[in-house]
VEXDO-386872 format. One line per 8 residues: their letters; for each residue x, y, z of N, C-alpha, C. Coordinates in steps of 0.05 Angstrom, whole numbers, plus 5000, padded with zeros to 4 digits. Atoms other than C-alpha are relative to their C-alpha. Layout:
A) X Y Z X Y Z X Y Z ~ ... .
//
This chain:
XXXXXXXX) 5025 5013 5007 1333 4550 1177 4985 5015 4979 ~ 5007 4979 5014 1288 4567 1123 4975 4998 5004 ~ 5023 4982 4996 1219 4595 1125 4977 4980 4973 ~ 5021 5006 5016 1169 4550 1094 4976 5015 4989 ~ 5016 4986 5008 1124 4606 1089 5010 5028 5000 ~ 4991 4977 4983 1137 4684 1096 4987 5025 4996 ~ 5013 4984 4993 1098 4737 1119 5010 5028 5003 ~ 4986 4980 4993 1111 4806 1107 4975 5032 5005 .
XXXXXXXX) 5014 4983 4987 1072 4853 1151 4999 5032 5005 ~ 4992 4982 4985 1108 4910 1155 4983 5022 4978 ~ 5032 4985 5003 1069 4977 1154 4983 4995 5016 ~ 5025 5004 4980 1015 4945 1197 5001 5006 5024 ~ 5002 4994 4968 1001 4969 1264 4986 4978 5014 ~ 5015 5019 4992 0975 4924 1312 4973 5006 5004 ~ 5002 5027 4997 0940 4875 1318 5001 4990 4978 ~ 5002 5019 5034 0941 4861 1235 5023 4990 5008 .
XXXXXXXX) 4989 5020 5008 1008 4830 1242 4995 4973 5011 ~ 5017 5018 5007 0987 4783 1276 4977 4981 4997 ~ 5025 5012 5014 0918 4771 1254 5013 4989 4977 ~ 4992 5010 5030 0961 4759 1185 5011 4971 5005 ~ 4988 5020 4990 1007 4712 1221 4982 4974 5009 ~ 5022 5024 4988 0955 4668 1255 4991 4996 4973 ~ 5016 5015 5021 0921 4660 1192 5026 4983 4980 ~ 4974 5012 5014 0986 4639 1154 5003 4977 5022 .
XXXXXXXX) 4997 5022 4994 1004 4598 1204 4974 4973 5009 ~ 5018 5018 5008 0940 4560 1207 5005 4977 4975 ~ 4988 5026 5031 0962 4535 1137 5022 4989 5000 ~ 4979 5013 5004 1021 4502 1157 5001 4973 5017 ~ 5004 5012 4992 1033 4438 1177 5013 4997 5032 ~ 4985 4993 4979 1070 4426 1254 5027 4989 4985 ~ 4981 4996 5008 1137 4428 1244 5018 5016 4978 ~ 4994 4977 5015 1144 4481 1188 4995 5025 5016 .
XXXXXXXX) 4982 4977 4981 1176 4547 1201 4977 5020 4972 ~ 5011 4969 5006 1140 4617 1185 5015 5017 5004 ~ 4975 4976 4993 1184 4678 1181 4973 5028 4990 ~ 5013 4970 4995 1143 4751 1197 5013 5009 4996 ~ 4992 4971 5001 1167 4815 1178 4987 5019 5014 ~ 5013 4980 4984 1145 4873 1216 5015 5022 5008 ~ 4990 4975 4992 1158 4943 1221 4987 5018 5025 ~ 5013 5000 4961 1112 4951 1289 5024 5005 5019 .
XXXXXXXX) 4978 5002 4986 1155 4978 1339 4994 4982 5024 ~ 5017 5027 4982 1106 4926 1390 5006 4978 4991 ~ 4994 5033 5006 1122 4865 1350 5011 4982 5018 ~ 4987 5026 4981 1174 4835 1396 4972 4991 5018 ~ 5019 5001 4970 1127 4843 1458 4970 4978 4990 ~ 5024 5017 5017 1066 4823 1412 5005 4969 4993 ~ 4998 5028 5014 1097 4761 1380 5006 4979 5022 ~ 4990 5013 4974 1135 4728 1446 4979 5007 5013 .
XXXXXXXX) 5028 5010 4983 1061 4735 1481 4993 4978 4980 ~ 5012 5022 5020 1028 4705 1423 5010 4980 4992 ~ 4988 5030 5004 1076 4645 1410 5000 4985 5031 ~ 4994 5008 4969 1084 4640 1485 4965 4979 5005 ~ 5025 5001 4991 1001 4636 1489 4986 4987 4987 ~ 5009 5026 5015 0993 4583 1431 5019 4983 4996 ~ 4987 5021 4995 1046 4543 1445 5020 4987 4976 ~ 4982 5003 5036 1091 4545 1374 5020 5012 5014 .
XXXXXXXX) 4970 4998 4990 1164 4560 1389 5008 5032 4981 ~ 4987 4976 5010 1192 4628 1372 5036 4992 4997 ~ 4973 5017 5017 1262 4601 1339 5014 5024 5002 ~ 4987 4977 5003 1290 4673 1332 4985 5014 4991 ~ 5012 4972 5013 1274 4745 1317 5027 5016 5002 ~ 4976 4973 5005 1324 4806 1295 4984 5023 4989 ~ 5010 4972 5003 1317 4874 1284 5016 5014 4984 ~ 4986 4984 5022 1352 4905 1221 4990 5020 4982 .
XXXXXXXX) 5011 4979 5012 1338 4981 1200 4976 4996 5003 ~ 5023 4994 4989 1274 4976 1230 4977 4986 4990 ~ 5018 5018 5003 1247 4922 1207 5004 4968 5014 ~ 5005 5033 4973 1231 4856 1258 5001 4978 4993 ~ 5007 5022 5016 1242 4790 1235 4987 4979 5021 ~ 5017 5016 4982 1200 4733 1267 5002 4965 4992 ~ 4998 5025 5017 1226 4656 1252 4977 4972 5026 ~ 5016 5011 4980 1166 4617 1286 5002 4972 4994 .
XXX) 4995 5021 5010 1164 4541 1288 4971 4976 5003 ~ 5019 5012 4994 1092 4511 1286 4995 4963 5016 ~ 5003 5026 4985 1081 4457 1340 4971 4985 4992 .
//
């Protein structure tokens, strides 16, 4: 899938990624996909609450050389 938008966070400690993310995905319509980056070693834990706790679908995440990917899917 591809990433109608993409967010690249990494560097930030929490809670900026996603404070960044929520505001990006505000601007999308439902059914477009957002892809996060993040080099947070909290991200997973962070992101799978926060998709879980607004109700958007977490599609996949990976973890390559230490950076987090995040493919979200705005409901």
């Amino acid at each position: 899938m591809k990433a109608d938008l993409i967010v690249d966070t990494k560097g930030l400690a929490c809670p900026m990624p996603i404070v960044k993310a929520k505001k990006a995905l505000d601007g999308l319509k439902p059914g477009q996909f957002m892809e996060v980056l993040s080099t947070d070693k909290g991200s997973l834990n962070d992101f799978t609450a926060w998709v879980r706790k607004t109700n958007h679908e977490l599609v996949q995440h990976t973890e390559e050389n230490g950076v987090f990917t995040f493919l979200v899917k705005k409901i």
